[in-house]
N, C-alpha and C positions, 0 to 999 in steps of 0.2 A: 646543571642536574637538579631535578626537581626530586625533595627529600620528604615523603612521607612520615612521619613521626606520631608515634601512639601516645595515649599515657601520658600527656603533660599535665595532666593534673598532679604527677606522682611524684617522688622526691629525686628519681632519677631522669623522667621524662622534664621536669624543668630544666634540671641543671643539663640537658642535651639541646633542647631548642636553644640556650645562649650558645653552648661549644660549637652547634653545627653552623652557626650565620654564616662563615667563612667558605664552607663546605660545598654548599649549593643554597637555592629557593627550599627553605623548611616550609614544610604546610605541617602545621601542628594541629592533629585531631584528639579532645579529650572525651572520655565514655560519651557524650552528650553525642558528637559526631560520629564515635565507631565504638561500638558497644560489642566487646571482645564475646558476650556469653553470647550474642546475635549473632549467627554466623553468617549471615544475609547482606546485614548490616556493615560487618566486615569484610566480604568481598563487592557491594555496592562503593564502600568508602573509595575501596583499592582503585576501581575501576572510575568511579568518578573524576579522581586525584592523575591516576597515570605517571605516580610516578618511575623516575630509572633507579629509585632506592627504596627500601622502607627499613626505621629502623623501630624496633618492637621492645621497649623497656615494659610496656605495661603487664598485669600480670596479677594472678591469683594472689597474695604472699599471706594470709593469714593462715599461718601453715598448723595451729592447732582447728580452727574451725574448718580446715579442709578434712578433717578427720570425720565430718558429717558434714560437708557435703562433698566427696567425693565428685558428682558427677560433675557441679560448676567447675569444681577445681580441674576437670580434666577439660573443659570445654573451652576455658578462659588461655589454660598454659598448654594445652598439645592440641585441641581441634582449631583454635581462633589459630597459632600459627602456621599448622599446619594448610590452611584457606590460606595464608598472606604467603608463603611456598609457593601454591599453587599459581597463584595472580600473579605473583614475582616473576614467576616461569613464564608467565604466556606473553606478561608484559615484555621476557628478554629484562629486566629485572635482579638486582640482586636484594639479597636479607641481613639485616644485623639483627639480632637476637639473644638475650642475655636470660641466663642460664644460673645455676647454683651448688655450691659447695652440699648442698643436700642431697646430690644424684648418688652421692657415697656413704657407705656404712661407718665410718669412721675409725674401722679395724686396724686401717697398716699404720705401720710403727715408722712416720714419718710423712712428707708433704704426696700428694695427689698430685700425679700424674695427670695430660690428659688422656693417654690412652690406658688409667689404672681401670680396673673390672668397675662396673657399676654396682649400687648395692640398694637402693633407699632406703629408710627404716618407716618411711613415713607416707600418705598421700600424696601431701605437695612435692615432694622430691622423685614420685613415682609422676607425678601428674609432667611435671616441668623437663624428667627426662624422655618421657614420650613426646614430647613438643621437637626436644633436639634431634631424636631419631626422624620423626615426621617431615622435618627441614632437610634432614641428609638426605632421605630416601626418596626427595623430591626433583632430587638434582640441580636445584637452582643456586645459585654463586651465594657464599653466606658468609659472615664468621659468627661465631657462637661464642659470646664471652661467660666462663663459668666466673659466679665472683662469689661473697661470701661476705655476713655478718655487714651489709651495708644501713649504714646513716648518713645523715642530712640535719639539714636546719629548718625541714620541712618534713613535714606530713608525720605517720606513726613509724617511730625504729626508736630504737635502745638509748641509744645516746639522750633523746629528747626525755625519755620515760626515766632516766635512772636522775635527770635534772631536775625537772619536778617530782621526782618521789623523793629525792634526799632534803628540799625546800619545805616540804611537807613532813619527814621523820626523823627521828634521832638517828633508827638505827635502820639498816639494811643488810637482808641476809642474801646473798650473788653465789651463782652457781660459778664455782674454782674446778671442776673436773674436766669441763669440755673447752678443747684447745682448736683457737683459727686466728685471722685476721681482721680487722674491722677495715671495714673500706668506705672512704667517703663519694659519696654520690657525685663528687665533682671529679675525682680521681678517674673513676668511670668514662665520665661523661667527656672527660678531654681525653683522654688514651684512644679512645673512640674518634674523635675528632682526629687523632695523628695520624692514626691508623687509615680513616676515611682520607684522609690529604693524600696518602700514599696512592690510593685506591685509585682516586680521578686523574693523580699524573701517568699510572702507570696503564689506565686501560683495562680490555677481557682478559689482558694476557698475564696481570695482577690477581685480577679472581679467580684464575686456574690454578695459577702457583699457591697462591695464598687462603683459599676458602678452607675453612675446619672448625675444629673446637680449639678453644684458646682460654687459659687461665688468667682471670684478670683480678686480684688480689692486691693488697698495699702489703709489702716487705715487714717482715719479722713474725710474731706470733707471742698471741697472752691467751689468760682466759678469759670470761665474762666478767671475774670478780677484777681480775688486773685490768680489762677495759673501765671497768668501772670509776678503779684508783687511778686511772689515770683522767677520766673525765671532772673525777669531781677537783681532782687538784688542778686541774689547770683551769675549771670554773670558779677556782678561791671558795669550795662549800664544805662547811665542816662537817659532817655526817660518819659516824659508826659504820663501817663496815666488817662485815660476819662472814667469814669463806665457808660454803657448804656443798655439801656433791651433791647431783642431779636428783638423784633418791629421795633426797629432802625437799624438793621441789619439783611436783607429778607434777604433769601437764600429757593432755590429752595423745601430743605428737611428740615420738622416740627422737631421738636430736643426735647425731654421730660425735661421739668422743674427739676425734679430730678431724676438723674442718680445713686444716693448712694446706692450701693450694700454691703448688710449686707454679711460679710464672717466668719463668725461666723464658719457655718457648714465644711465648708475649714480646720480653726484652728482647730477646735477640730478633724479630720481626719487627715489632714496631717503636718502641721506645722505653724507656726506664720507668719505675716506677717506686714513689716513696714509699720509706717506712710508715707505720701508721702512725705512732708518735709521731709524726712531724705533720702527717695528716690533719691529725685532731689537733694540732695547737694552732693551722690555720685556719680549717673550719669554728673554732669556737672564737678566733680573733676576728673573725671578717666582720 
């Protein structure tokens, strides 16, 4: 199976092109080859490539400058996949495509569902749940991973920013109000991989049973400030930290109170999935 892959430039599209080798033929394209805000661009790539899969980590994420610019932001995360749908379909084609804890308003008093109401408070969460609806109503074989609060050892996410800011300060003040999971990019990127193994053994008659939206989250739940305490001590860094609520810290995009995505429906399809403690002390040991 010959495996289209976006976004390898990104902190989730690298750690895919290792997980997928097993999987099939990767052809890794980054913005240079298929430039998601091109929509041209994007269905040329498709059609060039031919592949029987595409999977679509790439994607808008600077979710407070999507606040101005709305239009990229819907162009890059609902029109670019909603073209790689379409190609998917004609090619007979299926879609992976990953999704976010941000399609929800953060209201209910406990983990997200995947069929809970949608709510976004923000652009990118509106932009990124138009993407997923565009992929359903396309009808082409998918699964949709929603995930939430991811990092890496690459590119821009939290993990890397709260490392170099506490090297650089005494003290840090970390937002303690808004409750999820952190999930490491490689977490992702091999659940995916299982998932995909399943896929190739089992045939169409896999993707009929199994296409939808799927929570894909690392086990348990903190805040920003407890991700925080727990990054910096298991980096041995001595830094001040200050717990403070959201309020004290604007920012342009409204951010839901709780992000905790129940992955229940995940495990019992495709495979288990670590607590994020255990996550972060391999990612920061590798």
């Amino acid at each position: 199976m010959k495996i289209l892959l976006t976004g390898t430039s990104g902190q989730l599209g690298y750690e895919l092109e290792r997980s997928l080798q097993g999987i099939g033929e990767v052809v890794a394209l980054d913005r240079g080859k298929m430039d998601l805000s091109d929509l041209d661009s994007v269905r040329d790539a498709i059609r060039a490539v031919q592949p029987g899969l595409i999977v679509n980590p790439a994607a808008y994420t600077a979710v407070d400058k999507a606040e101005s610019e709305p239009q990229l932001a819907m162009r890059i995360n609902a029109e670019a996949p909603a073209v790689m749908a379409q190609e998917a379909a004609r090619l007979g084609a299926a879609l992976v495509h990953y999704s976010t804890d941000y399609v929800f308003d953060g209201s209910k008093n406990g983990p997200y569902l995947e069929g809970d109401v949608t709510a976004p408070l923000n652009v990118y969460g509106r932009s990124k749940l138009a993407g997923e609806q565009a992929i359903i109503a396309s009808g082409v074989p998918h699964l949709i991973f929603r995930t939430s609060w991811v990092y890496g050892m690459r590119g821009k996410n939290f993990l890397l920013t709260m490392l170099r800011l506490a090297r650089e300060r005494d003290e840090l003040r970390v937002v303690n109000d808004q409750h999820g999971a952190p999930t490491w990019s490689r977490t992702i990127a091999d659940s995916t991989a299982l998932a995909l193994a399943q896929a190739r053994a089992g045939g169409p008659e896999w993707w009929r049973q199994h296409s939808g939206v799927y929570h894909l989250s690392c086990q348990g739940q903190t805040t920003w400030f407890g991700f925080t305490q727990a990054i910096l001590a298991a980096a041995q860094i001595d830094c001040r930290l200050i717990p403070i609520p959201s309020a004290e810290y604007p920012v342009p995009a409204a951010r839901p109170a709780n992000s905790v995505l129940c992955s229940d429906r995940l495990i019992a399809d495709f495979c288990n999935l670590p607590n994020w403690k255990d996550a972060l002390r391999l990612c920061l040991g590798q």
